[in-house]
Structure formats: structure tokens, C-alpha cells
VONUSE-607836 format. One record per residue (C-alpha): residue number from 1; residue in three letters; z, x, y. Coordinates in pm, 1 decimal, m for minus. Each point is the difference from the previous one (the first is absolute). Layout:
BEGIN
pos|code|w|u|v
NUM|ALA|Z|X|Y
...
This chain:
BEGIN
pos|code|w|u|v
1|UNK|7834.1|8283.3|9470.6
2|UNK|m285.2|86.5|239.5
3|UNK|63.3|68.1|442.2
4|UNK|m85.5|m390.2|121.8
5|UNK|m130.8|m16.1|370.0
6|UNK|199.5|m132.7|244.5
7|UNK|77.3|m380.2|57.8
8|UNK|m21.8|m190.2|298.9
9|UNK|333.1|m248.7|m25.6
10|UNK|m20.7|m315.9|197.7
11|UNK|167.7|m304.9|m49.4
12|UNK|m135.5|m270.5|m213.3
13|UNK|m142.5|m318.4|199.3
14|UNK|m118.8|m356.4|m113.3
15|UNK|m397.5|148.4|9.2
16|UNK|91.2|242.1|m284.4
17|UNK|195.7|m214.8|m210.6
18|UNK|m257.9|m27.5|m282.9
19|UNK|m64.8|362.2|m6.2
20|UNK|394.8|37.8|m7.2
21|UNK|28.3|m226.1|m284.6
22|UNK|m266.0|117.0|m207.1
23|UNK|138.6|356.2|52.6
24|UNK|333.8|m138.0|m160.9
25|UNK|m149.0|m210.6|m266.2
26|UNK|m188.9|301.3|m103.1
27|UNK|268.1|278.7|20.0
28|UNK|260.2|m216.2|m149.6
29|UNK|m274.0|m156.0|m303.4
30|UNK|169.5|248.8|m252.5
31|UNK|304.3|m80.1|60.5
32|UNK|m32.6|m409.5|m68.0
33|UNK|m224.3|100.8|m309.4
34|UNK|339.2|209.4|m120.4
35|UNK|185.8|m336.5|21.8
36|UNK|150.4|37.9|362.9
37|UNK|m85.4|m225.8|240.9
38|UNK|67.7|216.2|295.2
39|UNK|m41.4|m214.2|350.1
40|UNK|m291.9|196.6|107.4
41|UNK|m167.9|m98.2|m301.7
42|UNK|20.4|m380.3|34.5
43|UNK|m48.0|47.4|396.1
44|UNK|m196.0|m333.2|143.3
45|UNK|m131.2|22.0|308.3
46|UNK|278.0|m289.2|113.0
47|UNK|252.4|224.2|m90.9
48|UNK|m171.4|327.5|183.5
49|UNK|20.7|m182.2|284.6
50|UNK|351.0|m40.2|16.0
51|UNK|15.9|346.0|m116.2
52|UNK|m204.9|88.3|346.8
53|UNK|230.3|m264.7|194.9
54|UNK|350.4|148.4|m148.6
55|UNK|m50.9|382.9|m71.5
56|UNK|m175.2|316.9|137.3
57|UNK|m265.7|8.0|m207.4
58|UNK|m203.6|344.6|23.6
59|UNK|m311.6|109.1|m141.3
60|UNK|m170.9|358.8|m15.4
61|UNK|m360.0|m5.0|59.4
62|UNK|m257.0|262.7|m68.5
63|UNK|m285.9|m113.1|315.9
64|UNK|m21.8|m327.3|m126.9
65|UNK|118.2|m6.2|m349.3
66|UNK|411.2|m110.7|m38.1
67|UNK|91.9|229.7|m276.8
68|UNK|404.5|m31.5|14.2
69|UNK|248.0|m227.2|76.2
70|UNK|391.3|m103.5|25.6
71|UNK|218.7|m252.5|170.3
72|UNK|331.4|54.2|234.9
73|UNK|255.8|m270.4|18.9
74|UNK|322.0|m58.5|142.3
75|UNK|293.1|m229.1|m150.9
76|UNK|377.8|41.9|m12.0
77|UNK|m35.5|298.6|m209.7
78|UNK|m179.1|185.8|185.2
79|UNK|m395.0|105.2|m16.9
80|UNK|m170.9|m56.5|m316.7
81|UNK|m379.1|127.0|m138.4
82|UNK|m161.6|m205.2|m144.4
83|UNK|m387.2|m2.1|m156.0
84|UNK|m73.1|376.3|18.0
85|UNK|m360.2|13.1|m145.4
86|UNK|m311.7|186.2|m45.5
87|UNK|m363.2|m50.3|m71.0
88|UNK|m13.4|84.4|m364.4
89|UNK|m339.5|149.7|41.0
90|UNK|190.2|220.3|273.9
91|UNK|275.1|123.7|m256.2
92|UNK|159.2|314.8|m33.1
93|UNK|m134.5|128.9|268.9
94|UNK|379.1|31.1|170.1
95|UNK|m33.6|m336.6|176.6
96|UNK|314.0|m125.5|m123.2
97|UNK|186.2|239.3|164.8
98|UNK|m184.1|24.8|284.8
99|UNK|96.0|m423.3|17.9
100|UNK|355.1|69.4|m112.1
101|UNK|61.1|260.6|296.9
102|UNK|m164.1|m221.1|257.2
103|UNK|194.4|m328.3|m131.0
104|UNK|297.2|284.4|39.7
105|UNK|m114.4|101.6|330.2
106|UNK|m16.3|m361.0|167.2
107|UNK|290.9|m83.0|m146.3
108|UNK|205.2|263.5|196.0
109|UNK|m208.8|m85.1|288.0
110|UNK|146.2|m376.1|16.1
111|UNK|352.6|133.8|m80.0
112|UNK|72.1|34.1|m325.6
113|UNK|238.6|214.8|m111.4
114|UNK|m79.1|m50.7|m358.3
115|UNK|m299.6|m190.5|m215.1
116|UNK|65.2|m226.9|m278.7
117|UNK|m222.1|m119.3|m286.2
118|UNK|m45.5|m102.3|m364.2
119|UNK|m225.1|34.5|m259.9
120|UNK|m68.4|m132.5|m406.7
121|UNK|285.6|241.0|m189.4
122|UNK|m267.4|m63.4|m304.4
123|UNK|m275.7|182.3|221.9
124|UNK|m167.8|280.1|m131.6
125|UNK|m6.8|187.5|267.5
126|UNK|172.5|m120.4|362.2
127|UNK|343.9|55.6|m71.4
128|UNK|m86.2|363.5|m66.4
129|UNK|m213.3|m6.0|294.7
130|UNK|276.1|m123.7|264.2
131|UNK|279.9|223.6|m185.4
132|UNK|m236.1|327.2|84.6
133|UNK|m25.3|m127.2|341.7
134|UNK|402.1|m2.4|49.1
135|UNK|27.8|m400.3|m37.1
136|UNK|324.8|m32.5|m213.0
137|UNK|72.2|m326.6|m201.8
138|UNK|286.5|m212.3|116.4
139|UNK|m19.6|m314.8|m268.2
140|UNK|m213.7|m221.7|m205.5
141|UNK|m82.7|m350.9|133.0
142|UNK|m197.6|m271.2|m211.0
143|UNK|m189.4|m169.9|278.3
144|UNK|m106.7|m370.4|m83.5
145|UNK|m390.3|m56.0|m104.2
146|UNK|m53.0|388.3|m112.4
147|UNK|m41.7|76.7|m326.0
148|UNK|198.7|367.1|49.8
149|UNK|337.8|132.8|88.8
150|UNK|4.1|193.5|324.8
151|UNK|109.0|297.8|72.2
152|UNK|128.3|16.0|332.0
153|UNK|3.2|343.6|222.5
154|UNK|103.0|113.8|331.5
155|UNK|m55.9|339.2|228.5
156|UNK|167.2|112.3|267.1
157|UNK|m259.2|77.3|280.1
């Protein structure tokens, strides 16, 4: 993994919804070609509106370029990520983590005293990822429509 310059994060308005969308079709293409239809991967730009309208959506930008991404949101639970991605052409370079702290960060800057999430069990490689970043698993869940068992985690922040 290679030193990645620093992002600018902002949050993700209507006049960089295609860019947004692309970026998750794109980071999440591997994923639906493995069989699991992960929401970012079937995003429409409907839906990424609501996404905009309902969540804090952020995005890390190089100048111009929006390289990373995730989503906050709030329900009676508590505060869930959601749609943590990266340009694939931007790949380990660390950006990940970079996103991961930063979702992390403005988590604990809206109150939340812990972050929850889930992930594909099957993945090859998130559940390992979120474990080495002290997520622990909590359950399983089979959510309707998706084409995977979920994992789900939580961390105390």
C-alpha cells in the first residue's frame, strides 16, 4: 500500500450525484460480478437522491476528482455506514482507511457513541477488513432482495 495525498471531504450534493454514482457502480462492479448485489452496485440515480435527502453522504475529493466515499445514517439503532467506496483505479493506496477513519470521525462528531454496519459474510475480503479495524460481529441478518447473508458489526467510538 503506497502514502495517498490528502482528501478534501465535503458532503455530497444533487450536482455531484452522477459522479457519486458512477464512483459506486464502479467500486462495487466486483462485487455484483461475484454474485452480490450490494446496494451501491444497483444505485439509480432515484435512489441516490433519497440517499442525499435521508443520510450524510460524504465524499473525499482530490482538487476535483471524488476518489472516496461513505454514508452516515441514523435509525433506532443507532448510526449506521453505509456505501464506503473507492475509485478502483485509486486502490490500495490506503484510501479505505483513510474513508473508514473519517466515516469514524463524523460519526463521533454527531454523537455517536458507537458505529454499526454489515457486510456479505461470503466476501473475500471486508469482513477481515472491518475485524482489523476493531468492528466486532454481533449477528447474521438475511436482508430481503440481496443475494448474501450479512454480517452485521458494531464499534464502540
Amino acid at each position: 500500500m503506497s502514502q495517498h495525498p490528502p482528501l478534501d471531504w465535503r458532503r455530497i450534493c444533487v450536482q455531484h450525484l452522477r459522479t457519486w454514482v458512477d464512483l459506486l457502480h464502479a467500486a462495487y462492479a466486483g462485487n455484483l460480478a461475484m454474485g452480490m448485489n450490494f446496494t451501491a452496485a444497483t444505485m439509480t440515480m432515484q435512489r441516490g437522491e433519497q440517499f442525499l435527502a435521508d443520510r450524510l453522504v460524504w465524499g473525499g475529493f482530490a482538487e476535483t476528482r471524488l476518489v472516496a466515499t461513505f454514508t452516515l445514517r441514523r435509525d433506532e439503532e443507532g448510526w449506521h455506514l453505509n456505501l464506503l467506496a473507492v475509485r478502483p483505479d485509486q486502490g490500495r493506496q490506503g484510501y479505505g482507511d483513510l474513508a473508514l477513519s473519517e466515516a469514524e470521525r463524523r460519526a463521533r462528531n454527531v454523537g455517536a457513541a458507537e458505529l454499526l454496519l454489515d457486510t456479505a459474510a461470503e466476501h473475500p475480503w471486508l469482513v477481515d477488513f472491518y475485524r482489523s479495524r476493531g468492528y466486532v460481529a454481533y449477528g447474521h441478518v438475511q436482508k430481503p432482495g440481496k443475494t448474501y447473508r450479512s454480517v452485521l458489526f458494531r464499534k464502540p467510538l
